[in-house]
GUPABA-878403 format. One line per field, with one value per residue (C-alpha): residue in three letters; x, y, z. Coordinates in nm, 2 decimals, m for minus. Example, Ala and Ser with C-alpha at 12.3 -4.5 7.8 and 13.67 -1.06 7.14 Angstrom:
residues 2
residu: c(ala / ser) .
px: c(1.23 / 1.37) .
py: c(m0.45 / m0.11) .
pz: c(0.78 / 0.71) .
This chain:
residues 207
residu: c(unk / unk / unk / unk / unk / unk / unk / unk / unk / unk / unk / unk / unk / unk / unk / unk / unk / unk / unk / unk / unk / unk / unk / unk / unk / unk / unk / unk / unk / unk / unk / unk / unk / unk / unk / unk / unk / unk / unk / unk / unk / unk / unk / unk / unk / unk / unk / unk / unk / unk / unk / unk / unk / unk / unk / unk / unk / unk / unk / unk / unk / unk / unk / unk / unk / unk / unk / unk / unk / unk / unk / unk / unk / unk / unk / unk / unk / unk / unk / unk / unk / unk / unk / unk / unk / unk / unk / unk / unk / unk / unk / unk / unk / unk / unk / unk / unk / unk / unk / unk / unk / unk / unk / unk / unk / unk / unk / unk / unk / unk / unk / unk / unk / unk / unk / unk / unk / unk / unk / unk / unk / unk / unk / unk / unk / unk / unk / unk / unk / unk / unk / unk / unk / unk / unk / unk / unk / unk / unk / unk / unk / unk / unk / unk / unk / unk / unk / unk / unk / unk / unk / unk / unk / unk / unk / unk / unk / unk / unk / unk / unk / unk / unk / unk / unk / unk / unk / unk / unk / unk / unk / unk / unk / unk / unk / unk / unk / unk / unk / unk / unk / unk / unk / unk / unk / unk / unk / unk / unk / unk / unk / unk / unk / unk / unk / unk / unk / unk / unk / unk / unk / unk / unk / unk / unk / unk / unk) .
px: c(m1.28 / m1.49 / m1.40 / m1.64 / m1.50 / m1.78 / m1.67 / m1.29 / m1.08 / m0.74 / m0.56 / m0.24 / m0.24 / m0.42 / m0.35 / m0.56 / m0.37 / m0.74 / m1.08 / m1.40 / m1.29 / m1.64 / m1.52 / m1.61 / m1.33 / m1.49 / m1.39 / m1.16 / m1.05 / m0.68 / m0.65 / m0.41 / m0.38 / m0.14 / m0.05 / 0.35 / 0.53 / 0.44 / 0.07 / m0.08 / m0.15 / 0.07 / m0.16 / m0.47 / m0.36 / m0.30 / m0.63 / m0.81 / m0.61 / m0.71 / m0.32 / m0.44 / m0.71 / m0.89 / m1.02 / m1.39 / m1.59 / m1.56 / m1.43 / m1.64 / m1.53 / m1.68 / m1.70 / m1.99 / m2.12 / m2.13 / m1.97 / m1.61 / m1.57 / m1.33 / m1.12 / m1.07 / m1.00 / m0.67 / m0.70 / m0.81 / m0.53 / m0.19 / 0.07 / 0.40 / 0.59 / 0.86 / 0.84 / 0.74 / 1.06 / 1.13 / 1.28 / 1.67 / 1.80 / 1.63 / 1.68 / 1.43 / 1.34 / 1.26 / 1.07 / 0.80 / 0.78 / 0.71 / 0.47 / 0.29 / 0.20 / m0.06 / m0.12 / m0.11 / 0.02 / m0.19 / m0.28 / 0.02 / 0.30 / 0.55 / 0.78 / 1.06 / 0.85 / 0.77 / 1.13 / 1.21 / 0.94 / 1.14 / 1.48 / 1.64 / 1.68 / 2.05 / 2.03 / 1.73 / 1.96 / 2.13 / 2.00 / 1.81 / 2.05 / 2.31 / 2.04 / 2.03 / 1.77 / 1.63 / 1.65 / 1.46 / 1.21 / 1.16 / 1.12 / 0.84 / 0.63 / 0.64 / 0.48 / 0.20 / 0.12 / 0.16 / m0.08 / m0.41 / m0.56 / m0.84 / m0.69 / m0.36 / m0.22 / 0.12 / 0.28 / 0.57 / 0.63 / 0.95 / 1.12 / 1.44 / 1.41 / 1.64 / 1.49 / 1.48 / 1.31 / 1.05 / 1.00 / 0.95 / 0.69 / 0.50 / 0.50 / 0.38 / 0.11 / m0.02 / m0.03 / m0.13 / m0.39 / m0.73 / m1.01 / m0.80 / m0.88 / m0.55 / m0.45 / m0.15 / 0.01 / 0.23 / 0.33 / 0.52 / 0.31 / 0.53 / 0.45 / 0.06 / m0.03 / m0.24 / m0.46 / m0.84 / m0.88 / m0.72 / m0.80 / m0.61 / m0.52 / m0.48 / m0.87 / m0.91 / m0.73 / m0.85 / m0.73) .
py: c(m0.12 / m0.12 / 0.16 / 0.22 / 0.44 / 0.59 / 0.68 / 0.78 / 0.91 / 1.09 / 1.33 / 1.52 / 1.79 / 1.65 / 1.28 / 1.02 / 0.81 / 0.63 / 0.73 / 0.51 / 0.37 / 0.22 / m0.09 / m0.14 / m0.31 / m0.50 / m0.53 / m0.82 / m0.90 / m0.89 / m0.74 / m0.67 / m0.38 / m0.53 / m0.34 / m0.24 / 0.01 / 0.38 / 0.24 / 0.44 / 0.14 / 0.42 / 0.71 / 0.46 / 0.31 / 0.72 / 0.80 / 0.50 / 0.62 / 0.96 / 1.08 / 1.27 / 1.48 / 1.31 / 1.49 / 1.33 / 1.08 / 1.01 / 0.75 / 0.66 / 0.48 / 0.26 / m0.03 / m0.25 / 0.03 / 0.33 / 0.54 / 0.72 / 1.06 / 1.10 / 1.33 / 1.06 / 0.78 / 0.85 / 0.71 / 0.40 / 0.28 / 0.27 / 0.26 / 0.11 / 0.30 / 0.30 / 0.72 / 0.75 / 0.85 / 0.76 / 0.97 / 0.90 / 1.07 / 0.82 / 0.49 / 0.18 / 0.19 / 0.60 / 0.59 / 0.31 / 0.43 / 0.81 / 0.63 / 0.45 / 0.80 / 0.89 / 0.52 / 0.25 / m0.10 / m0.40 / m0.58 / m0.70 / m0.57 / m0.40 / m0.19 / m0.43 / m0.76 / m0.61 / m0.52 / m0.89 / m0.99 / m0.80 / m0.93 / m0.60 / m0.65 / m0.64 / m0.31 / m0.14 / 0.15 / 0.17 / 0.54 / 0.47 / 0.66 / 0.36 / 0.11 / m0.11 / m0.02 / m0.37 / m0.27 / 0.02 / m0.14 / m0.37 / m0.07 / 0.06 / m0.27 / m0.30 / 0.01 / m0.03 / m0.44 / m0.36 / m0.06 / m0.13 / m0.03 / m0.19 / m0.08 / m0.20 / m0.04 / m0.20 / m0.02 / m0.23 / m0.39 / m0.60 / m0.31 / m0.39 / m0.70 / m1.01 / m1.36 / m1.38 / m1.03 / m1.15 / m1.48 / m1.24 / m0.99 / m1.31 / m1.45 / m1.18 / m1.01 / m1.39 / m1.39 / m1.05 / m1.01 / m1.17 / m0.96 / m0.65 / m0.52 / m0.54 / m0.36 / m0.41 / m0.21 / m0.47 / m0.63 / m0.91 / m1.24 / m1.22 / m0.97 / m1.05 / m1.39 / m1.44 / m1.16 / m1.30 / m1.08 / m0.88 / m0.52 / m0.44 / m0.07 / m0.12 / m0.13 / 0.21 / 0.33 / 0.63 / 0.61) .
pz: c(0.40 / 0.10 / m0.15 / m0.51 / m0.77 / m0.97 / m1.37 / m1.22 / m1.46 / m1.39 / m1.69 / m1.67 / m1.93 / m2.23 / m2.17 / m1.98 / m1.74 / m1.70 / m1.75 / m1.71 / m1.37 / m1.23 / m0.98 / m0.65 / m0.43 / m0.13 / 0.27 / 0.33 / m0.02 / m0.20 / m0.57 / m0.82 / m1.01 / m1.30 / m1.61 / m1.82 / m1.66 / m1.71 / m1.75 / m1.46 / m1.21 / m0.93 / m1.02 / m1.00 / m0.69 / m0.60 / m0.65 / m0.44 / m0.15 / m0.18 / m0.24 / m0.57 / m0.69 / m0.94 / m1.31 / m1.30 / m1.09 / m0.71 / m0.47 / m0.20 / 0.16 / 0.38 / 0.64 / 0.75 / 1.00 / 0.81 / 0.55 / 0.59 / 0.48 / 0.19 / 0.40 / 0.70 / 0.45 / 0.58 / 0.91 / 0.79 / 0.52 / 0.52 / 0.17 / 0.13 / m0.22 / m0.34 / m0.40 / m0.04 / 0.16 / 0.49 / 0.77 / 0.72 / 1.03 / 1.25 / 1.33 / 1.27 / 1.65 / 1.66 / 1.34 / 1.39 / 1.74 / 1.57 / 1.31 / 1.65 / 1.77 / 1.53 / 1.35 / 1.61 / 1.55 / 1.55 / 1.87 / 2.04 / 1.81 / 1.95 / 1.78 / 1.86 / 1.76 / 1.44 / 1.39 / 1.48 / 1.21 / 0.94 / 1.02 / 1.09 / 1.51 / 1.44 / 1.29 / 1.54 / 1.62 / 1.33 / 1.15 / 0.80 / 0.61 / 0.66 / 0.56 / 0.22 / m0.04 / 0.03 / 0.42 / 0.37 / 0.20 / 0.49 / 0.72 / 0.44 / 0.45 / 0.82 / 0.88 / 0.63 / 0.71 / 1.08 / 1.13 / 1.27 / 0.95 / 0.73 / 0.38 / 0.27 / m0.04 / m0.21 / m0.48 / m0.62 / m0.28 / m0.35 / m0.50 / m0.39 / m0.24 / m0.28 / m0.29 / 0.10 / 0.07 / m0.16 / 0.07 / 0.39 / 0.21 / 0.09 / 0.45 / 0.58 / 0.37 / 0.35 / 0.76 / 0.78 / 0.51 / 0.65 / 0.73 / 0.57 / 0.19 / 0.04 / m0.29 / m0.54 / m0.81 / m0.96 / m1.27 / m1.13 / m0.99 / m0.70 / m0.59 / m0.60 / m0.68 / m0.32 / m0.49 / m0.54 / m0.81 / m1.08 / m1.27 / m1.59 / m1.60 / m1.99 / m1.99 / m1.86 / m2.12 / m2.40 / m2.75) .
């Protein structure tokens, strides 16, 4: 997916999170959103996904056969947060296979191979609730690197996650990555050092 922001800029009360945003992001390409903490690169990344209204300009959608409405963009991206809650009360298995229902998997992923990919086979019936933080962020990444989706967005995605954690997210979003636009809020290289390119939310920034 390729997504252009025109003059974006995002305020909450009198204060501007960003403002000036013109950048275009481009199908098939990985990129970093870096900045300090409580910087704005979550209520940028936000705003690209269409999650948030934003206070001037417009985002714009598209692939290589036409443009997507701003109200589908949804279909076509999938987010991984560590704000974004997952359903407690079921286990592993029941919620990708809910999440399969309306956002289908890639081709030839099953719900129990991409349980297998994350390590957590030995905990597949096992409800949420009971899970690890660093479990539950497993279950978050596979459903946003496994849907059949063309826009990837990664907010802090090793929040977390241990050093085996971090090895499996780096694995994966580096086999899982080609031909997908990927995009990563992150101030930690870990986390996006396969990115081609990097955006600096500090230059967005108002005095």
């Amino acid at each position: 997916m390729k997504i252009s922001l025109t003059n974006t800029g995002k305020r909450y009360n009198r204060e501007w999170i960003f403002r000036g945003f013109n950048y275009e992001f481009e199908n098939g390409k990985s990129y970093a959103i870096t900045g300090p903490n409580g910087s704005g690169k979550s209520t940028l990344l936000q705003a690209i996904g269409g999650a948030l209204l934003l206070s001037e300009g417009h985002v714009a959608y598209g692939n290589d056969q036409q443009e997507i409405a701003p109200e589908k963009a949804f279909q076509h991206l999938s987010i991984a947060a560590p704000y974004l809650e997952l359903i407690e009360e079921m286990s592993v298995t029941e919620f990708l296979t809910f999440h399969q229902s309306f956002k289908p998997f890639l081709p030839g992923k099953t719900v129990a191979s991409i349980i297998a990919e994350v390590g957590l086979e030995k905990a597949a019936a096992k409800q949420i609730r009971y899970y690890s933080s660093g479990m539950k962020q497993r279950v978050k990444l596979a459903q946003a690197l496994f849907s059949d989706v063309s826009l990837i967005l990664l907010d802090e995605p090793c929040t977390n996650l241990d050093k085996t954690g971090i090895q499996l997210y780096q694995g994966l979003v580096n086999q899982y990555r080609l031909g997908r636009t990927i995009i990563v809020s992150s101030n930690d290289e870990a986390e996006y050092g396969f990115c081609e390119q990097s955006v600096s939310i500090l230059d967005y920034k108002t005095s």
